[in-house]
N, C-alpha and C positions, 0 to 999 in steps of 0.2 A: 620397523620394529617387529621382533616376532612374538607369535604368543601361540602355546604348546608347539605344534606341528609345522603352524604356516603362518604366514604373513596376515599382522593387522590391516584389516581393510581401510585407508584412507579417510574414510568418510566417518571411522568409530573416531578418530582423532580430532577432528571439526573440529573448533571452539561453537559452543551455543549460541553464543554472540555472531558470531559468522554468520552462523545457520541464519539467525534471525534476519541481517542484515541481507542477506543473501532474498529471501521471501519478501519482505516490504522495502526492501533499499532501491535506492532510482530518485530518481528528485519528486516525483510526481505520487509515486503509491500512498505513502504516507497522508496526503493532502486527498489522497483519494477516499483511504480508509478513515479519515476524518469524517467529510464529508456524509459517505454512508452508515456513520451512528446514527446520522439521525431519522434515517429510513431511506427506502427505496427511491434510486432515482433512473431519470434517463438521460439516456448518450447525452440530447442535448442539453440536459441541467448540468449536466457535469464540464461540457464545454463553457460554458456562461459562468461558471464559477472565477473559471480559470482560461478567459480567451485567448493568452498566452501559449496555452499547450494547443500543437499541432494536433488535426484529428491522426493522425495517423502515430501520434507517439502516443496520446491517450488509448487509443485501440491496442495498442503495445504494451501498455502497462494495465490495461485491462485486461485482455486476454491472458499477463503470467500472474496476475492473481490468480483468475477462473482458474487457469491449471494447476495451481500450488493448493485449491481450494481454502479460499480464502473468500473469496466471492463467489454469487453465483449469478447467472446471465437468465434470463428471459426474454424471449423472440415473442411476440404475436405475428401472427399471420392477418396482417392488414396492409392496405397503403394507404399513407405514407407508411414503412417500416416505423415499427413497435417495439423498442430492447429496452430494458429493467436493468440493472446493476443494484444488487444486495449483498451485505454479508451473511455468510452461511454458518450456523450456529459456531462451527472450526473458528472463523474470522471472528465472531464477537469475543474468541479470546484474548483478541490484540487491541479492547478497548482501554484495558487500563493502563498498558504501552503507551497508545498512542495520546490517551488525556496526558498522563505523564509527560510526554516530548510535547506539547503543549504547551506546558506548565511551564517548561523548561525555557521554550520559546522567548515564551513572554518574560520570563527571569531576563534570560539572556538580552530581549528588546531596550528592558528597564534598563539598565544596568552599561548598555553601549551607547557612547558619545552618538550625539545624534551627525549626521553626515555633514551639516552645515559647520559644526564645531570641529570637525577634525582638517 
């Protein structure tokens, strides 16, 4: 598509929705940013939530938060290692998102035959 002179940049075209899905999409972020409303936690509360998730795919979906900033990371220097995961004032604007997909959740829960009935 052009516009005056030169080529629209790809990225003016997005859908919002993309954009968004794009930043919190993954099976795991969502459940992340959950989690972190309700304050500060670390690496391993966040494994114990969810023992299921590999450390190494949580560290993956941790780290493209931190860079999307959406979260933010804290190291102490102690040992045993010491790391914090928060959301950063950016990220608490995706709490009414994410109660919302919540909401929805549990709509969604009610509302489907339970596994035994289908």
């Amino acid at each position: 598509m052009w516009r005056g002179n030169g080529m629209v940049n790809a990225s003016e075209k997005k859908c919002p929705v993309e954009t968004t899905f794009d930043v919190i999409g993954g099976k795991w972020k969502g459940v992340i940013l959950y989690h972190l409303m309700s304050g500060t936690k670390r690496f391993g509360e966040l494994r114990k939530i969810y023992p299921q998730v590999t450390h190494h795919i949580l560290t993956l979906q941790l780290r493209e938060l931190e860079r999307e900033g959406i979260i933010a990371r804290k190291t102490y220097n102690q040992v045993p290692p010491k790391v914090e995961y928060s959301l950063t004032e950016f990220g608490k604007t995706l709490n009414p998102i994410i109660l919302l997909m919540k909401e929805w959740g549990e709509l969604y829960n009610e509302r489907r035959p339970h596994s035994s009935e289908v």
